[in-house]
N, C-alpha and C positions, 0 to 999 in steps of 0.2 A: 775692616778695622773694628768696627763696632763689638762683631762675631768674636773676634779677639782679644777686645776687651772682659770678657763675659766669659771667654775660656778660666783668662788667667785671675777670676775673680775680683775684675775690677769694674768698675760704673761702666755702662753699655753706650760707650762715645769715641766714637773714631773722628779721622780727619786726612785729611791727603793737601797737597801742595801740587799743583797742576803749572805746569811753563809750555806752552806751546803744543801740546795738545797729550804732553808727558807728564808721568807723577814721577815729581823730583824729591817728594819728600810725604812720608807717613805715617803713623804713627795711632794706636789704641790711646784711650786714656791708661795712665799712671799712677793717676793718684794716690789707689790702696795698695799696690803692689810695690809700689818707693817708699810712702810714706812722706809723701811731697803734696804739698795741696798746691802747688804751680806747677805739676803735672799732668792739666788739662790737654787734650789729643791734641788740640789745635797747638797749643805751646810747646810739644812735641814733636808735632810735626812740622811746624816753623823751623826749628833747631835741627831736624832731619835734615829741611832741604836746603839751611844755609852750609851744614855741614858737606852734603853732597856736592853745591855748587860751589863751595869756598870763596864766598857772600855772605855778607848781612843781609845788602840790599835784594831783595826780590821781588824790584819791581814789574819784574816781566811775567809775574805770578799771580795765581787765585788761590783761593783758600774755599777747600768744600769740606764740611762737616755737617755730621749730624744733627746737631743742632744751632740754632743760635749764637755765635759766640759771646759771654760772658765779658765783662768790661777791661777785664785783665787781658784777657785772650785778645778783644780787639782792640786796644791799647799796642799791644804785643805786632799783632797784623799790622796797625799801622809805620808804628816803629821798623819795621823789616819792609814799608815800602810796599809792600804788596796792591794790586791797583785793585781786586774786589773779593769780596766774599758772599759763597753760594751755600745754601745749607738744608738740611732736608731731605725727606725722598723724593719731594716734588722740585728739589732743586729753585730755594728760593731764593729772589736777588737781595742779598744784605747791604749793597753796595760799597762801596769804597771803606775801608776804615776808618773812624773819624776818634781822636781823641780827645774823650769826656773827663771832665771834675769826676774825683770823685767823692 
């Protein structure tokens, strides 16, 4: 996804949506190529896998991206239920979504 992003000339951040050991949902970032700054992969890919599973709820889901998710994006993750989020190439534990002030 990242590679994909960086095709289509947008910021180099992918993101996937994992349910049981399947990716239900994917997604590059957006951002420049919409013209959307809530076009982040991870809000993306959110929106991917609820569309797939015709759910909001994902709670049977993880959330692996590139980086860190940003407070919107994990805002976003925890809103959709999601039970954790991994990020990185070393695949690091972000843990559950928590929604902060902001």
């Amino acid at each position: 996804m990242r590679d994909l992003a960086l095709e289509t000339d947008d910021q180099g951040y992918g993101a996937v949506i994992v349910r049981r050991g399947r990716i239900v949902g994917q997604a590059p970032s957006r951002v420049v190529v919409n013209r959307d700054p809530t076009a982040h992969a991870e809000m993306e890919a959110i929106r991917d896998a609820a569309r797939n599973l015709g759910t909001r709820d994902l709670g049977d889901c993880v959330l692996y991206s590139t980086s860190r998710a940003c407070p919107m994006c994990e805002a976003a993750a925890y809103w959709a239920n999601l039970k954790g989020m991994r990020f990185g190439s070393s695949i690091s534990d972000a843990g559950e979504p928590r929604l902060r002030r902001c």
